[in-house]
Residue frames as qw, qx, qy, qz and C-alpha x, y, z in Angstrom:
[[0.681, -0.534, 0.352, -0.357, -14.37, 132.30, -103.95],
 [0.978, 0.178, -0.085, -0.059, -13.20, 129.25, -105.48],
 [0.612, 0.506, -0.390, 0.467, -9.48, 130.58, -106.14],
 [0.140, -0.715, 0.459, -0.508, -9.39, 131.82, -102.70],
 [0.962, -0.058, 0.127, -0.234, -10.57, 128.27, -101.44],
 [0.928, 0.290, -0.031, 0.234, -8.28, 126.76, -103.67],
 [0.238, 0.658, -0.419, 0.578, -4.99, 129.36, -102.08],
 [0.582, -0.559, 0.491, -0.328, -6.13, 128.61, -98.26],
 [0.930, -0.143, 0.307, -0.140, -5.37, 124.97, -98.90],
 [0.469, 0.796, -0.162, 0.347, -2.32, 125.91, -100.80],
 [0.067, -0.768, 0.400, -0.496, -1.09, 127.45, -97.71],
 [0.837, -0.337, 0.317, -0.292, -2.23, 124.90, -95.20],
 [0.914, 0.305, -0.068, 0.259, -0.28, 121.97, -97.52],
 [0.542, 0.592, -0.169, 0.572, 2.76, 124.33, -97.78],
 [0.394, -0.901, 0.062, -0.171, 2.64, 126.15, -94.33],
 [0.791, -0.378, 0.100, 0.471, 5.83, 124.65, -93.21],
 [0.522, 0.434, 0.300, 0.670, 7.47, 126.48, -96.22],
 [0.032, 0.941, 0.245, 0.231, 5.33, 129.69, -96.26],
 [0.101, -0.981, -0.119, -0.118, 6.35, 131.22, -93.54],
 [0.636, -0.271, 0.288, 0.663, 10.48, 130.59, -93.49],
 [0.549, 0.392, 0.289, 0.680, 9.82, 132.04, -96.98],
 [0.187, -0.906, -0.179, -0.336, 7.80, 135.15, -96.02],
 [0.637, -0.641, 0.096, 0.418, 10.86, 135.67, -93.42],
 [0.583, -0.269, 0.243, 0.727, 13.24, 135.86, -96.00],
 [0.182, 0.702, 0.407, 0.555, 11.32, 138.16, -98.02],
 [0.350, -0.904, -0.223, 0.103, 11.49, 140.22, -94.85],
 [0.701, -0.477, 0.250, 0.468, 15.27, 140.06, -94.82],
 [0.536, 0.334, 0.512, 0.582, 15.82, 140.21, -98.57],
 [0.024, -0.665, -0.400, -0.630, 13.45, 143.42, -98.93],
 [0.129, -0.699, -0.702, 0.042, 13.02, 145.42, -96.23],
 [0.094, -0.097, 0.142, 0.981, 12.94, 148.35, -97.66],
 [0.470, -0.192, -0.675, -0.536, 9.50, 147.00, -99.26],
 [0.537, -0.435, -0.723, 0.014, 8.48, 145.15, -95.97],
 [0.359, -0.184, -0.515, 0.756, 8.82, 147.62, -93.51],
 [0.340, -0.166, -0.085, -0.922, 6.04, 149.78, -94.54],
 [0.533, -0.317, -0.672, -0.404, 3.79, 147.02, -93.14],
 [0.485, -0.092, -0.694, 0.524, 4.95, 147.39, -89.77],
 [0.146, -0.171, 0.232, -0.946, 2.37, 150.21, -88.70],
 [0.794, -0.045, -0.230, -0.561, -0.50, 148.06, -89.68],
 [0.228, 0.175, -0.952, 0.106, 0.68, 145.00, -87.62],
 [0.220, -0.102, 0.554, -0.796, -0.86, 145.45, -84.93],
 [0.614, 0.195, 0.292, -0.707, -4.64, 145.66, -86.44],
 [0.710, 0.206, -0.644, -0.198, -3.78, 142.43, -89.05],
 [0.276, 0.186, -0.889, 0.315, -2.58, 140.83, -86.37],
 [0.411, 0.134, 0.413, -0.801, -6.14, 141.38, -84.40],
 [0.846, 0.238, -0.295, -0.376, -8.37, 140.01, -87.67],
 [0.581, 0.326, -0.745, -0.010, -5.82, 136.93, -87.15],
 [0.022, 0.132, -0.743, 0.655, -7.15, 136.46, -83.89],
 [0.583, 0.137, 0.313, -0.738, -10.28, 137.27, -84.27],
 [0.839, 0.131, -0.409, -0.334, -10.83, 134.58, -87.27],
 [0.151, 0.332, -0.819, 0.443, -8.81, 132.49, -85.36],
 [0.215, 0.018, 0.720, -0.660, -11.22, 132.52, -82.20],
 [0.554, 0.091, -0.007, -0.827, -14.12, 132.26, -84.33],
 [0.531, 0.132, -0.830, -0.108, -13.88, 128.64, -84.40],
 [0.220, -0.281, -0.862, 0.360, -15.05, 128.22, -80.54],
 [0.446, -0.609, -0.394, -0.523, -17.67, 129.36, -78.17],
 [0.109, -0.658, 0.441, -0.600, -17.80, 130.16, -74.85],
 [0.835, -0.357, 0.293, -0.298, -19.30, 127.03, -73.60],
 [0.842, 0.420, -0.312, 0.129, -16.47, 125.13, -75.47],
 [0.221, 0.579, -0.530, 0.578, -14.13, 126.84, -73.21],
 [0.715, -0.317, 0.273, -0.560, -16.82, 125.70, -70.11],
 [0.979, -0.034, -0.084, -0.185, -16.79, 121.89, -71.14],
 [0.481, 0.563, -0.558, 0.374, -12.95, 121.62, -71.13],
 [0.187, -0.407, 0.687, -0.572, -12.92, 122.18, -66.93],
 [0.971, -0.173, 0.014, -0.165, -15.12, 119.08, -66.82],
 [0.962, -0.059, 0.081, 0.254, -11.50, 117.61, -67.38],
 [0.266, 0.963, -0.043, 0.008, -9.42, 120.10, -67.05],
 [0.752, -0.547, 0.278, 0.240, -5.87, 118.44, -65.99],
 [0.677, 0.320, 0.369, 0.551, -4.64, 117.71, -69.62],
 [0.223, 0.891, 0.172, 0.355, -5.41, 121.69, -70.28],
 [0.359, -0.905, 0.227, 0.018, -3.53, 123.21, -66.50],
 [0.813, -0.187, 0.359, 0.418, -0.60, 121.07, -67.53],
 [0.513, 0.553, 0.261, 0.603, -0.12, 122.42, -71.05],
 [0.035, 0.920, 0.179, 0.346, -0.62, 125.47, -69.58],
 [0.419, -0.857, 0.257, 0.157, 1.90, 125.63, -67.02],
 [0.768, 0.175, 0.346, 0.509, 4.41, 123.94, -69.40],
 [0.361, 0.713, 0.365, 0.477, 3.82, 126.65, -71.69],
 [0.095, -0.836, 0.148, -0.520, 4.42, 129.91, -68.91],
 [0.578, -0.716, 0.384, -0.073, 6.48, 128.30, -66.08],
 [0.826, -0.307, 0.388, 0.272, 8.50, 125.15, -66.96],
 [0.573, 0.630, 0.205, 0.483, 9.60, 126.46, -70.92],
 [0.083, 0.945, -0.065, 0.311, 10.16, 130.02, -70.33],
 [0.687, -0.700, 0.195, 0.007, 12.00, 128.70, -67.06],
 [0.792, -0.205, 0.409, 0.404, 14.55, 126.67, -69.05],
 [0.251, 0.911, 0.046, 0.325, 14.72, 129.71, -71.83],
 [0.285, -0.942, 0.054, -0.170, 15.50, 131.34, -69.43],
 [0.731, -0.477, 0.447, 0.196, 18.39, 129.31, -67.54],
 [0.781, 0.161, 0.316, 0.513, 19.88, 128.01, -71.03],
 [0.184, 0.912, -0.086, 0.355, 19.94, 132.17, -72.04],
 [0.583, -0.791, 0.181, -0.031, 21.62, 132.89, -68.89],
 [0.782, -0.354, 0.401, 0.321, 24.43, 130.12, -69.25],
 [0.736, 0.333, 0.357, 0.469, 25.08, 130.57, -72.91],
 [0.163, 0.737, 0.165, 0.635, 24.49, 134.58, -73.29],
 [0.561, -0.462, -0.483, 0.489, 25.26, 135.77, -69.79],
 [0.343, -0.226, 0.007, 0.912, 26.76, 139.04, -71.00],
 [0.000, 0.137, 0.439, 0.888, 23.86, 140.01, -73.29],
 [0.174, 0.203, 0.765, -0.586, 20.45, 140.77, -71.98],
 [0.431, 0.386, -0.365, -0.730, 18.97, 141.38, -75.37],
 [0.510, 0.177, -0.824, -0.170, 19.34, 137.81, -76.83],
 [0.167, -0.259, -0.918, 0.251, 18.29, 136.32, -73.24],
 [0.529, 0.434, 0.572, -0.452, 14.98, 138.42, -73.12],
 [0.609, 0.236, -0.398, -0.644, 14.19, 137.65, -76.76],
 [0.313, 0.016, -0.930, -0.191, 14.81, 133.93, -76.01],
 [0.089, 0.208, 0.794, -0.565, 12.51, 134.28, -72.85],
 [0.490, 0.387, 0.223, -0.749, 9.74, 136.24, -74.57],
 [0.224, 0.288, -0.847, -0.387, 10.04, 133.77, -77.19],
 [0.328, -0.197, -0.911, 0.152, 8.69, 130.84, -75.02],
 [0.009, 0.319, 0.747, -0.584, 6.30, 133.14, -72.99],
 [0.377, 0.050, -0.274, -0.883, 3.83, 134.25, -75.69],
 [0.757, 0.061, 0.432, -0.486, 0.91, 132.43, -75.74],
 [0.488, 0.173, 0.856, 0.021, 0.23, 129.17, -77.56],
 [0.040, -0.313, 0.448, 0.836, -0.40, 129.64, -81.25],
 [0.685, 0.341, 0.153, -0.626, -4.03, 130.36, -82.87],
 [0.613, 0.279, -0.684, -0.281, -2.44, 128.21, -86.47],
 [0.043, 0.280, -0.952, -0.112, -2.14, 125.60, -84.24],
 [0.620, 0.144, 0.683, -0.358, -5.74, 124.59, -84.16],
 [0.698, 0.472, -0.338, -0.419, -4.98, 123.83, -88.17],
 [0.239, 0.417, -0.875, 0.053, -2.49, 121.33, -87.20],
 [0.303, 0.070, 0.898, -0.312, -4.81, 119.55, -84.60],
 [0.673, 0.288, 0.433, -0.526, -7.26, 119.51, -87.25],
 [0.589, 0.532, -0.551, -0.260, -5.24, 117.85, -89.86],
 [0.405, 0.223, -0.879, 0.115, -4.28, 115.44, -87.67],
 [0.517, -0.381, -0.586, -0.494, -7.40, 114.75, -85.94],
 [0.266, 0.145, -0.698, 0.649, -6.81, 116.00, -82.30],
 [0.112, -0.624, -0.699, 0.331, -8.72, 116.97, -79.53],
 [0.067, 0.635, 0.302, 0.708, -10.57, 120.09, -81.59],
 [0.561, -0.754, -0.331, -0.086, -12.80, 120.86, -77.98],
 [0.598, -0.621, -0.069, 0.503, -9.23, 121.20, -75.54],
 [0.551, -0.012, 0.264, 0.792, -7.49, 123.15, -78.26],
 [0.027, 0.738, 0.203, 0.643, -9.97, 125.82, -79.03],
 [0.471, -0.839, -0.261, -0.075, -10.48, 126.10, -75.14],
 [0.683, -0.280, 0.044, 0.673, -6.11, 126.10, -74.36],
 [0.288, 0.324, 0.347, 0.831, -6.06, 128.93, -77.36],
 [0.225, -0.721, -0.449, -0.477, -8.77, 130.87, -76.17],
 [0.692, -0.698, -0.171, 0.064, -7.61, 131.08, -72.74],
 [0.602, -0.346, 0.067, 0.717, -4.23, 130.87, -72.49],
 [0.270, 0.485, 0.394, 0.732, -4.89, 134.22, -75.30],
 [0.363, -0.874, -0.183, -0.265, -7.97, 136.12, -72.96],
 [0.655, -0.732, -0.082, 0.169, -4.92, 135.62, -70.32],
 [0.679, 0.475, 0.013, 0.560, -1.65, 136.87, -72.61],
 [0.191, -0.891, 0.125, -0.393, -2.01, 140.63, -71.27],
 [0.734, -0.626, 0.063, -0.255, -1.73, 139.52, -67.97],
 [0.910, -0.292, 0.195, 0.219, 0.88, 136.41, -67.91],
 [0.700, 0.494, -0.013, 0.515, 3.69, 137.73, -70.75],
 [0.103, -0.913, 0.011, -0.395, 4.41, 140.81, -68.43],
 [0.579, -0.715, 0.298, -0.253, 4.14, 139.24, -65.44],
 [0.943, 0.012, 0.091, 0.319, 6.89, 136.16, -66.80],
 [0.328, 0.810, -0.240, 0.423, 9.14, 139.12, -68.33],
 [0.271, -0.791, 0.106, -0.537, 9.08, 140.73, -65.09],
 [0.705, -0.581, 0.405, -0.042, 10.07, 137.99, -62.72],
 [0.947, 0.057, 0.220, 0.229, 12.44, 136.30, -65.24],
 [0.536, 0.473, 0.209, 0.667, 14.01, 139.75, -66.89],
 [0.039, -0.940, -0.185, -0.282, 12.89, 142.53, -65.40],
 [0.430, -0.843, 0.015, 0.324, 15.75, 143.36, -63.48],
 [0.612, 0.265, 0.562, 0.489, 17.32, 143.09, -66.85],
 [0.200, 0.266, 0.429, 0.840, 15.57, 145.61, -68.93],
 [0.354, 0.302, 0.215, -0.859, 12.79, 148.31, -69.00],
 [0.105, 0.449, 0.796, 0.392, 9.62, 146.55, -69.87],
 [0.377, -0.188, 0.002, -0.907, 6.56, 149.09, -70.29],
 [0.088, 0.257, 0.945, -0.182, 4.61, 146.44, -68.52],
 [0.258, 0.465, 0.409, -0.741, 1.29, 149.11, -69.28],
 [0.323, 0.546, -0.584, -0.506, 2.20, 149.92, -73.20],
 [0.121, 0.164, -0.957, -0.207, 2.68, 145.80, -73.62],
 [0.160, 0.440, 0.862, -0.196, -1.05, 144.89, -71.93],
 [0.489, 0.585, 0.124, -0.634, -2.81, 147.53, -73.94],
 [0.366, 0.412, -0.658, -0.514, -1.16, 146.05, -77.07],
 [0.063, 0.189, -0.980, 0.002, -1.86, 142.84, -76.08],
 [0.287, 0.421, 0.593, -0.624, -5.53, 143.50, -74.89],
 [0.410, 0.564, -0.138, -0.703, -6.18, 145.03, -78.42],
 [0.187, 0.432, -0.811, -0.347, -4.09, 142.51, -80.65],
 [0.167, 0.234, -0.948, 0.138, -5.22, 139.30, -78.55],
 [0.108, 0.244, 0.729, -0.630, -7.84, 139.56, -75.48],
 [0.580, 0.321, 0.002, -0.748, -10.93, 141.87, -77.75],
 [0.513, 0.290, -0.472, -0.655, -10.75, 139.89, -80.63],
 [0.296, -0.218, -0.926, -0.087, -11.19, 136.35, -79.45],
 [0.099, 0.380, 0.768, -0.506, -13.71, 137.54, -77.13],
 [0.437, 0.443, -0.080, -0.779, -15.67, 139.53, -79.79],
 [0.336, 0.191, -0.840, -0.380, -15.12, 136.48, -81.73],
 [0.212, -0.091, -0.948, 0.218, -16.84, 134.39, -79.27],
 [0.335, 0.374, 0.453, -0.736, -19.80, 136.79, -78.44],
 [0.440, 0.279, -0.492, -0.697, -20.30, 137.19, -82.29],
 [0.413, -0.050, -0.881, -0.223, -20.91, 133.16, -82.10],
 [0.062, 0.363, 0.786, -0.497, -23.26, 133.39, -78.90],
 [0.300, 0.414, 0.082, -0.855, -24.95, 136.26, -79.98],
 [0.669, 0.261, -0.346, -0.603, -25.97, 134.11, -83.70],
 [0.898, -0.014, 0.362, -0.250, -26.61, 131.03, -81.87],
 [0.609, -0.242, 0.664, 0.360, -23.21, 129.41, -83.90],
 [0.696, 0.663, 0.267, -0.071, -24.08, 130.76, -87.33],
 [0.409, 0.874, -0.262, 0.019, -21.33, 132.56, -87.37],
 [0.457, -0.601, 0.648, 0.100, -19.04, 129.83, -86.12],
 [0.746, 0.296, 0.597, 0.017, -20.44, 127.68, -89.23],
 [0.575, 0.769, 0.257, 0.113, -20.22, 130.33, -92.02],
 [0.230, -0.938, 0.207, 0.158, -17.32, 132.91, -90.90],
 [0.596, -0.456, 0.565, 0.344, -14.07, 130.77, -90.19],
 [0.721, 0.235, 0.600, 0.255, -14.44, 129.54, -93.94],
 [0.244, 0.888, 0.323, 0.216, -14.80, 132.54, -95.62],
 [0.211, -0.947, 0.240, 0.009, -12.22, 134.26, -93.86],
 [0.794, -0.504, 0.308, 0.142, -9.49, 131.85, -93.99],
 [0.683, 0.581, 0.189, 0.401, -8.40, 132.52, -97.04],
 [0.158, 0.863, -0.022, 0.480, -7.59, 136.03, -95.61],
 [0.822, -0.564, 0.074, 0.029, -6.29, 134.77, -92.47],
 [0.843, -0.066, 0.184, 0.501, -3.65, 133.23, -93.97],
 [0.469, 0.683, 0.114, 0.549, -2.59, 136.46, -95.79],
 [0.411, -0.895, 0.091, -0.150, -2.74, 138.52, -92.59],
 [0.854, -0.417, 0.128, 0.285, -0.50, 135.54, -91.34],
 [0.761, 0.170, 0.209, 0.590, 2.06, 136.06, -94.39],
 [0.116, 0.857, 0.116, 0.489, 1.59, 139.72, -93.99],
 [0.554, -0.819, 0.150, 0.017, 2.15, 140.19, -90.11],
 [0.819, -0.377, 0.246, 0.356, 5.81, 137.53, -90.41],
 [0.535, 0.559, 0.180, 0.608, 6.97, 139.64, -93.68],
 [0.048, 0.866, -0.035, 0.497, 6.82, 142.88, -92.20],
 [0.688, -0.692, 0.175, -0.136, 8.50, 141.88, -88.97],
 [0.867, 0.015, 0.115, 0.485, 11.24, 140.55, -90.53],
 [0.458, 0.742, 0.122, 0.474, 12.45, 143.71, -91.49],
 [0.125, -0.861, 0.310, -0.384, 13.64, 144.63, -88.46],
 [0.811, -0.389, 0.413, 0.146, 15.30, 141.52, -87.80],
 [0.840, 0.502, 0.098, 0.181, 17.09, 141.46, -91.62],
 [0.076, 0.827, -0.518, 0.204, 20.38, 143.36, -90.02],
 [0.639, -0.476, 0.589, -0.132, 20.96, 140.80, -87.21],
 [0.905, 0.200, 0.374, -0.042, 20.31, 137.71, -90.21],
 [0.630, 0.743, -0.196, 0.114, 22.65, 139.53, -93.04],
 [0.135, 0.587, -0.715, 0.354, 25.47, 139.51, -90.42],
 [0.922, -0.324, -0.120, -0.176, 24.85, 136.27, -88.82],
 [0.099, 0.611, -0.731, 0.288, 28.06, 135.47, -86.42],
 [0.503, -0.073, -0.860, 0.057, 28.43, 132.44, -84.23],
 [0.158, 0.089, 0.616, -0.767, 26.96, 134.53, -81.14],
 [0.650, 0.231, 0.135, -0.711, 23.29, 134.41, -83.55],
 [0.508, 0.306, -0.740, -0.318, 23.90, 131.03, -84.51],
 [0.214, -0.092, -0.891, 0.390, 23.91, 129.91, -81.15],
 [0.455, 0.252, 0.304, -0.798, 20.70, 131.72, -80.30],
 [0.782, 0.135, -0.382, -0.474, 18.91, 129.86, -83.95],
 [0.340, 0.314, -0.876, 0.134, 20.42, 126.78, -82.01],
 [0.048, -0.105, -0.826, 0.552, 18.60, 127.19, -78.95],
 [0.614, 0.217, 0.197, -0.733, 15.39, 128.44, -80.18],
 [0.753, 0.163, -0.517, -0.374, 15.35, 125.00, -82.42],
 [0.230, 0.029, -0.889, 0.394, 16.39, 123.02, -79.23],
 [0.294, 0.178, 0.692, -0.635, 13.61, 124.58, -77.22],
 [0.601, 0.201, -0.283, -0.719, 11.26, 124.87, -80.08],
 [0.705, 0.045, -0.655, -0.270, 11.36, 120.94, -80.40],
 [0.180, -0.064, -0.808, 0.557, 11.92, 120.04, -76.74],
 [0.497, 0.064, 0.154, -0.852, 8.08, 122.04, -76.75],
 [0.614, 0.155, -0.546, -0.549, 6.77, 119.41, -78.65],
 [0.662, 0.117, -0.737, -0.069, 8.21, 116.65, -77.17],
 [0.111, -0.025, -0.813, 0.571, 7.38, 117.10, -73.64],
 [0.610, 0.153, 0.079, -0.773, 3.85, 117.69, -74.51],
 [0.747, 0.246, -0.546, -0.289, 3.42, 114.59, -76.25],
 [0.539, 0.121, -0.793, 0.258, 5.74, 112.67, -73.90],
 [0.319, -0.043, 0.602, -0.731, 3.49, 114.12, -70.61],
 [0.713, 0.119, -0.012, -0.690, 0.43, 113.12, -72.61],
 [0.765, 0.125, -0.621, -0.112, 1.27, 109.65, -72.97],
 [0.207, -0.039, -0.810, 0.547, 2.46, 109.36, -69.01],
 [0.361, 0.022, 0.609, -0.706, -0.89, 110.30, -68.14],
 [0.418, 0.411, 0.808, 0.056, -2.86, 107.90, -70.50],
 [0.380, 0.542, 0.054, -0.747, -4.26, 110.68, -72.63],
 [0.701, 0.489, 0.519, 0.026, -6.22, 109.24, -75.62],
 [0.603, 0.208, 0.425, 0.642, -4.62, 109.69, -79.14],
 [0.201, 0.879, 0.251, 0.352, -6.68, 113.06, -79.89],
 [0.520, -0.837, -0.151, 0.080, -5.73, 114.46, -76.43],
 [0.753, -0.367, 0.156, 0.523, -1.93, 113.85, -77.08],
 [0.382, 0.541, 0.406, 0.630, -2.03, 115.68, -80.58],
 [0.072, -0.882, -0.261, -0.387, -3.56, 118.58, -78.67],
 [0.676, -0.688, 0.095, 0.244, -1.40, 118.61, -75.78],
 [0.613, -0.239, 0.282, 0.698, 1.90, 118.38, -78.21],
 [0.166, 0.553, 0.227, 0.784, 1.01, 121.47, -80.57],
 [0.309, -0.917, -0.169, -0.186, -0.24, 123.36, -77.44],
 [0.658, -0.642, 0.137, 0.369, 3.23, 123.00, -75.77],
 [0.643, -0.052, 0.377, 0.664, 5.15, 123.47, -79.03],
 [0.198, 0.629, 0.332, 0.675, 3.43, 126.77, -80.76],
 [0.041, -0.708, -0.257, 0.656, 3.79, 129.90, -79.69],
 [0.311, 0.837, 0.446, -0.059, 2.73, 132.88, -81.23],
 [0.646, -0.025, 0.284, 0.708, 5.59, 134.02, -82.68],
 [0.204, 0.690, 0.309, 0.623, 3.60, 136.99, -84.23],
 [0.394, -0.894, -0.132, -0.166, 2.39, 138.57, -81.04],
 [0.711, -0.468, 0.027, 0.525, 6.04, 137.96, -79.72],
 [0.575, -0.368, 0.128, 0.719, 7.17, 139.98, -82.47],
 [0.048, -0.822, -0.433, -0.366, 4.78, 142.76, -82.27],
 [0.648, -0.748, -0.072, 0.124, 5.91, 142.94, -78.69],
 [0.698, -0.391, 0.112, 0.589, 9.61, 143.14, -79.64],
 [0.445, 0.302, 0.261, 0.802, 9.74, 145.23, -82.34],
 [0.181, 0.646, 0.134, 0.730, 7.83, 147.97, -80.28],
 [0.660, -0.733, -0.059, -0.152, 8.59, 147.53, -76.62],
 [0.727, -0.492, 0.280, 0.389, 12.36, 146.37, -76.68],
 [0.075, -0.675, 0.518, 0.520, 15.90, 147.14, -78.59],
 [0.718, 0.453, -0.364, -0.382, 15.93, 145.62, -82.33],
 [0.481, 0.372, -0.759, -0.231, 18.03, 143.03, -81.06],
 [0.490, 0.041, 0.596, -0.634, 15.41, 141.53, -78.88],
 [0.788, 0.412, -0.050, -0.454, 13.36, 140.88, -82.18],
 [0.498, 0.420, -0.751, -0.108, 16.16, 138.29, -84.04],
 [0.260, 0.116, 0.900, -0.330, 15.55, 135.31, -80.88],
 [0.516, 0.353, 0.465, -0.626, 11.78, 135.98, -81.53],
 [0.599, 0.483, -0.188, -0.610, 11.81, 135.70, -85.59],
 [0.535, 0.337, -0.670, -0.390, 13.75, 133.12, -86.26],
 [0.486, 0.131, 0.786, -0.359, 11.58, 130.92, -84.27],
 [0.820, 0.458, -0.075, -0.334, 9.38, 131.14, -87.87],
 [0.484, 0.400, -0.745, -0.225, 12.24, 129.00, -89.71],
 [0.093, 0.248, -0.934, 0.240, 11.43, 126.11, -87.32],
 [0.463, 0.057, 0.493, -0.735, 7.72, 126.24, -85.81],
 [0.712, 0.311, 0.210, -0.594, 5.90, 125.05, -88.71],
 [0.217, 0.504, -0.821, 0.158, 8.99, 122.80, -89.80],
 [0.095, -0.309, 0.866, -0.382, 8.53, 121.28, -86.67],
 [0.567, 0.077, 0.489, -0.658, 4.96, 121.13, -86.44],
 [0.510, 0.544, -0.545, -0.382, 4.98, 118.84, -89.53],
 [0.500, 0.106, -0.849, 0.133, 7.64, 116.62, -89.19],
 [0.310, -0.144, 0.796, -0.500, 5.66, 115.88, -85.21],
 [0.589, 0.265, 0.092, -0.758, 2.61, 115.22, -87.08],
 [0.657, 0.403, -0.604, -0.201, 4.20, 112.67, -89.20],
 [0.277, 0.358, -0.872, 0.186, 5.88, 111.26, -86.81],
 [0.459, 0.011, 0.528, -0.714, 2.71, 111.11, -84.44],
 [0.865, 0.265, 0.033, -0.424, 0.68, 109.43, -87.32],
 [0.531, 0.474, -0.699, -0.063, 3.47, 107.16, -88.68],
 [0.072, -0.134, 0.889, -0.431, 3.57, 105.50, -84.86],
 [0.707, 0.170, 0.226, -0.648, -0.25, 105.27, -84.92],
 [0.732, 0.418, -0.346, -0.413, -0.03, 103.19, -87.83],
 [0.419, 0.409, -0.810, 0.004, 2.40, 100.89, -86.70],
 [0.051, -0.131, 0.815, -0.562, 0.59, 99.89, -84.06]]
């Protein structure tokens, strides 16, 4: 238990790294990585479910005492992002409808389970971030479809059915199974679980973004200036996530934790579930927008972190 103890905090330290690398292992190999890609699905489920085991259901209850800081993040996250995705696809890619729904489903996955490591390295609001994750997750099915659909669909053929069963299975069960499991033992198993599992978490994590690369490792070996400009704009919006989370939380007064939680809720998405969703609902080159969001996310989430504590300090 010790070494595995002594690998999750490994990862956590290194995460910025990890998963760029665990990309190009996807690229490099996937001959090797592509046999993981049947099992995504149910890794990707455990990575939820350990994930969710961190809250409770009345966590998610105490949040709407104050819930303004949470409906904000949340429409950020599925109306005002996806919106400008959307509009900067359009202008730049006009001709391709591939590249402009990957950038859109990019931005319209849910908010990302890792990030409630980041708000707990940098000491955020733990309480609004399990309840933003938990939610904006129970409501994925539902909202990724229905954003496709009024931003793409006249675009492409989504299975709008096919995508909420995957998404119900992957996403919706497991945090709620997670979250009965902790009612049901009065919070034992929110005390003993999460620890014990995270070790394996993280492996799922480096499992799920390896095998998915492999079906982005054509688009990356022949990179041209049309998939340059696409890594361009997913590192424009990727950091513009951050920084209008952070910069809303400070126009409405939000205490120091609050802002931390507000700028990783607006700047992670799930990047796995997005590209679960592309690699078995849309053409292969749907998936390349969606992966190489990994070379940046945890990058980003970093250097905000720093930069979030480095102001603290000076002040």
């Amino acid at each position: 238990m010790q070494i595995l103890n002594r690998f999750n905090k490994f990862i956590e330290k290194w995460m910025a790294l990890v998963t760029p690398a665990c990309l190009v292992f996807g690229v490099l190999f996937p001959q090797i990585a592509k046999h993981g890609v049947p099992f995504v699905p149910f890794v990707f489920a455990f990575i939820t479910f350990t994930g969710a085991l961190k809250s409770q259901f009345r966590d998610v209850a105490n949040v709407f005492k104050t819930p303004w800081a949470l409906l904000i993040v949340m429409v950020l996250l599925h109306l005002v992002i996806p919106g400008v995705a959307c509009g900067l696809g359009n202008l730049i890619f006009p001709d391709n409808s591939n590249l402009i729904t990957g950038i859109v489903l990019e931005f319209a996955v849910p908010t990302a389970v890792v990030s409630l490591m980041w708000v707990t390295i940098y000491s955020g609001n733990n309480a609004m971030s399990l309840a933003l994750v938990v939610i904006d997750t129970v409501l994925a099915p539902f909202l990724i479809p229905a954003t496709l659909h009024v931003m793409v669909g006249s675009r492409v053929q989504i299975d709008v059915t096919q995508m909420m069963r995957q998404l119900i299975f992957m996403v919706a069960l497991p945090a709620v199974l997670a979250m009965t499991l902790n009612q049901c033992s009065k919070g034992k198993a929110q005390k003993v679980l999460p620890s014990k599992l995270a070790p394996f978490s993280k492996m799922a994590l480096i499992f799920v973004v390896a095998s998915n690369s492999s079906g982005v490792a054509p688009y990356i070996r022949h990179m041209n200036l049309e998939r340059m400009k696409v890594a361009g704009v997913i590192l424009l919006l990727a950091a513009g996530g951050y920084a209008i989370g952070l910069l809303i939380a400070r126009l409405m007064h939000q205490d120091r934790e609050t802002q931390i939680s507000m700028m990783y809720g607006a700047g992670m998405r799930n990047i796995s579930a997005g590209a679960v969703i592309a690699a078995t609902s849309f053409p292969g080159e749907v998936l390349f927008p969606v992966m190489i969001g990994t070379l940046f996310q945890q990058v980003l989430a970093a250097l905000y972190g720093k930069i979030v504590c480095e102001r603290n300090k000076d002040k």
